[in-house]
C-alpha positions as CSV (number, residue, x, y, z in Angstrom):
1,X,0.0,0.0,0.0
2,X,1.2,3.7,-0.5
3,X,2.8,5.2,2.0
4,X,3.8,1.8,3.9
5,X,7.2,2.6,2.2
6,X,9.7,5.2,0.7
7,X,9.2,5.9,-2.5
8,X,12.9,7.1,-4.5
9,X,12.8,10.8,-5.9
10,X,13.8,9.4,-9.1
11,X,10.6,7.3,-9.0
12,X,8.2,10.5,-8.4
13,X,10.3,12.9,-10.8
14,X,9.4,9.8,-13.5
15,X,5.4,9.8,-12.7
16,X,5.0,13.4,-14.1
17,X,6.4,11.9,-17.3
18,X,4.1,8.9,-17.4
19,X,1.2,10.8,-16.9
20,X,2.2,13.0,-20.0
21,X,2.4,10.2,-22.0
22,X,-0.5,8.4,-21.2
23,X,-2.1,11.5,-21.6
24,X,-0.9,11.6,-24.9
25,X,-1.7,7.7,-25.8
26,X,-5.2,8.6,-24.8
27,X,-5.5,11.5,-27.6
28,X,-4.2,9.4,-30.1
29,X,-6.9,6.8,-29.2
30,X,-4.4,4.3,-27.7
31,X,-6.1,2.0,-25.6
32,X,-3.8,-0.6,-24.0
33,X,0.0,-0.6,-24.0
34,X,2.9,-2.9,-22.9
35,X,5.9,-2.0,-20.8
36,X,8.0,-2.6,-23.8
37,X,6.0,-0.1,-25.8
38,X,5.9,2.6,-23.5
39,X,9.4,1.7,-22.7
40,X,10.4,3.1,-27.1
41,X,8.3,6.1,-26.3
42,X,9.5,7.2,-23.1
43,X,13.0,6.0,-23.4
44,X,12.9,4.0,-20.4
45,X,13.5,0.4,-19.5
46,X,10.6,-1.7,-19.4
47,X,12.0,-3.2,-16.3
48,X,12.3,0.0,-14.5
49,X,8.9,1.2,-15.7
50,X,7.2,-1.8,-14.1
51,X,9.8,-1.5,-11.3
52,X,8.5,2.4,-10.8
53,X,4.6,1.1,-10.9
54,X,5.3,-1.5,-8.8
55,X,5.6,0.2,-6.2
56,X,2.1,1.8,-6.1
57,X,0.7,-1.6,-7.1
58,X,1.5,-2.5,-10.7
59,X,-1.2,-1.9,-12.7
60,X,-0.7,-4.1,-15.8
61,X,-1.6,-7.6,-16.8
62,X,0.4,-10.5,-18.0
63,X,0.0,-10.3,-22.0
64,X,-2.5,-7.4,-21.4
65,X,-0.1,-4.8,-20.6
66,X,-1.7,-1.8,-19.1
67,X,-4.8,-0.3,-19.8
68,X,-3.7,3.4,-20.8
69,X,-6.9,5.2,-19.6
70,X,-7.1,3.3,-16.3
71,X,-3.3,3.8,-15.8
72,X,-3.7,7.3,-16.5
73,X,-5.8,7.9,-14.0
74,X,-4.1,5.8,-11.2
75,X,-0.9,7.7,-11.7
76,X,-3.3,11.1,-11.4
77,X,-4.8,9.9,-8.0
78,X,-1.1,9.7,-6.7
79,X,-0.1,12.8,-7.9
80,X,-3.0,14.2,-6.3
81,X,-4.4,15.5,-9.3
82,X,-7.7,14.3,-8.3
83,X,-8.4,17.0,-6.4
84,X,-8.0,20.8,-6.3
85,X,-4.9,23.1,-5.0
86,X,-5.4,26.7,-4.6
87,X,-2.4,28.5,-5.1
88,X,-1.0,31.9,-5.0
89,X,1.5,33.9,-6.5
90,X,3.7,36.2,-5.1
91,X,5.6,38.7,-7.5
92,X,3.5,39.8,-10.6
93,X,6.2,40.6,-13.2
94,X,7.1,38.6,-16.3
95,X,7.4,35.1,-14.9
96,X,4.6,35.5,-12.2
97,X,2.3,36.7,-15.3
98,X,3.2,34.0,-17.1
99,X,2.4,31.7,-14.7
100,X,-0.8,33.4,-14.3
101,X,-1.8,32.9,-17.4
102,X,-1.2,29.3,-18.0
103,X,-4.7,28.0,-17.9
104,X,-3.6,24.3,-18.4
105,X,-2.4,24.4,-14.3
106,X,-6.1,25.1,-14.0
107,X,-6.8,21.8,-15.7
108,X,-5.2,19.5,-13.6
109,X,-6.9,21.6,-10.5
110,X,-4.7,23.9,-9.4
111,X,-6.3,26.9,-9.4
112,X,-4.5,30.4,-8.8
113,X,-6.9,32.5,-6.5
114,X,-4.5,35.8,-6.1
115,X,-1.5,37.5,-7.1
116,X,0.9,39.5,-4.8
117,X,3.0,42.5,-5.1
118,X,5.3,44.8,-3.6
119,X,4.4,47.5,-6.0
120,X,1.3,49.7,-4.9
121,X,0.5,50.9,-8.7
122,X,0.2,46.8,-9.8
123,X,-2.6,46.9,-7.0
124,X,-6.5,46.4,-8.3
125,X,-5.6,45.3,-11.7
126,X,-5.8,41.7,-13.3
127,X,-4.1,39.1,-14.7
128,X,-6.3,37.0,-17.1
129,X,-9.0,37.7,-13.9
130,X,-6.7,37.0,-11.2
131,X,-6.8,40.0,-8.9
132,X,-3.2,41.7,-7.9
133,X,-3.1,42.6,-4.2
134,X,-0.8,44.4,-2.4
135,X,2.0,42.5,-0.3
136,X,0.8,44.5,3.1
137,X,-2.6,42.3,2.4
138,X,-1.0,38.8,2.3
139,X,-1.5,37.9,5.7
140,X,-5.4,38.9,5.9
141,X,-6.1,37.1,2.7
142,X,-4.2,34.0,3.7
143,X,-6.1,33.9,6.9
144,X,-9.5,34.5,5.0
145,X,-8.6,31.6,2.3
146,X,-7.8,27.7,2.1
147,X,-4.6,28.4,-0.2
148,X,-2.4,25.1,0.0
149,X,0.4,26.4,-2.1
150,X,2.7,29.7,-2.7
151,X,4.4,30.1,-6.2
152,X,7.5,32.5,-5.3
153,X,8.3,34.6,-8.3
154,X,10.1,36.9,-7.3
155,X,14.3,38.0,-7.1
156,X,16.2,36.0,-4.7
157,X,16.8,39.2,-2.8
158,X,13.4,38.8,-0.8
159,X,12.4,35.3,-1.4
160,X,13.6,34.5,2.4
161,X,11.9,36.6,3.6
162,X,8.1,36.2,2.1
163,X,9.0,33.1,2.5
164,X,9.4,32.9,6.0
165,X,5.9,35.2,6.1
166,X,4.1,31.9,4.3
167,X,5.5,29.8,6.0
168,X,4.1,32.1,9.8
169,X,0.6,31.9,7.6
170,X,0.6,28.1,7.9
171,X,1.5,27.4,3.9
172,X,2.9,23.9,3.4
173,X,3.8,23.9,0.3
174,X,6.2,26.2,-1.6
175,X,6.9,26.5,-5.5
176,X,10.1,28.2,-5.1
177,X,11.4,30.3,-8.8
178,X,13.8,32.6,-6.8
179,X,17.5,31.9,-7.6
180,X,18.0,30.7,-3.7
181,X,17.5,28.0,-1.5
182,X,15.2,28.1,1.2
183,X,15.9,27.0,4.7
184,X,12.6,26.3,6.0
185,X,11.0,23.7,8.3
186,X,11.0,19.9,7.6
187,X,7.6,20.2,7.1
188,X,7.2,22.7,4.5
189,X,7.1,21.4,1.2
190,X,9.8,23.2,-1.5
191,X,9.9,22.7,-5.3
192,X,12.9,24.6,-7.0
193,X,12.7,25.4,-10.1
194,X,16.2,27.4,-11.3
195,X,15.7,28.2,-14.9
196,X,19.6,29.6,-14.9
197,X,20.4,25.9,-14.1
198,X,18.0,24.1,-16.5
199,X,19.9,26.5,-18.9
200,X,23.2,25.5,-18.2
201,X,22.7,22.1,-18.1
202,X,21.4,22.8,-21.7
203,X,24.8,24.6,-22.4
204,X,27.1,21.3,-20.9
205,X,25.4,19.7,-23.2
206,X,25.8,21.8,-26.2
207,X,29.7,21.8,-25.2
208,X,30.2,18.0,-24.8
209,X,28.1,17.5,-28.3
210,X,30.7,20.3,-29.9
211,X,33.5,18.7,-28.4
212,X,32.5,15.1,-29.4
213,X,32.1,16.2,-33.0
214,X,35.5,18.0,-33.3
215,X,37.6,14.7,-32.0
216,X,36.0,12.3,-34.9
């Protein structure tokens, strides 16, 4: 049963991934699939992909494979994409506009209820009809609403800080864009997301490629 054991980060970074796909597979009408199969598309092992199920109960059927659309939902249970988060966002510049205004988060249920500021002349207006408040009103509309989740976008520079004032509000759960870490409680929940890093991972790879190529 879930939550009997540890499940690896590498095994919840992968169920993101599966969920894509099967989401896909379902669009194009797909309606069963075998490790192997999924293993071409996803370029991973079919051993490790029924190792990775297997550890939330399996799912699949000896010379059945797995039903795509039951699968599909099973991995969206344990994601929790069964039911709804609400979310907020703190910073409404580029990236916290952006964010805003990606109504596919909506689709899998979490739902962005507010946006937050530090500048007063960003206050009242809207983002796709997400009102912006002011920063000073975080705390009374935090205590007024069932928000599970913070997005921080917003400059390193006071990320600790609103952080910390989340975190004194009783938010768990923390989607963390600022360029820092956060030292926070055990119990708080961060996700870091460092597009500088994503970026230079990109680069690494760009230089190895380059490099490979000019030895042959």
């Amino acid at each position: 049963m879930v939550g009997e054991k540890a499940i690896s980060k590498a095994v919840i970074k992968r169920l993101p991934r599966y969920y894509r796909y099967l989401s896909e597979l379902m669009d194009s009408g797909v309606e069963r699939i075998s490790s192997g199969e999924l293993s071409g598309r996803m370029h991973v092992t079919a051993s490790q992909i029924r190792q990775d199920l297997n550890n939330f109960g399996g799912f699949g059927q000896q010379g059945y494979g797995y039903n795509v659309q039951y699968l599909y939902e099973e991995i969206g249970k344990i994601l929790g994409l069964d039911k709804r988060h609400n979310m907020i966002i703190i910073g409404a510049g580029n990236l916290g506009q952006a964010l805003a205004n990606y109504e596919n988060f909506e689709a899998r249920g979490f739902v962005t209820k507010a946006i937050f500021d530090k500048n007063p002349e960003l206050s009242g207006k809207k983002v796709r009809d997400i009102q912006v408040y002011k920063m000073e009103e975080l705390e009374g509309f935090l205590a007024n609403n069932e928000i599970e989740i913070a997005a921080l976008a917003i400059p390193k520079t006071g990320a600790i800080v609103v952080a910390q004032r989340l975190v004194n509000c009783g938010i768990k759960a923390i989607w963390n864009f600022a360029h820092t870490d956060l030292n926070l409680p055990k119990d708080v929940m961060v996700e870091n997301v460092h597009l500088s890093e994503s970026l230079m991972r990109l680069s690494y790879n760009i230089n190895r490629h380059e490099m490979e190529q000019s030895v042959k």
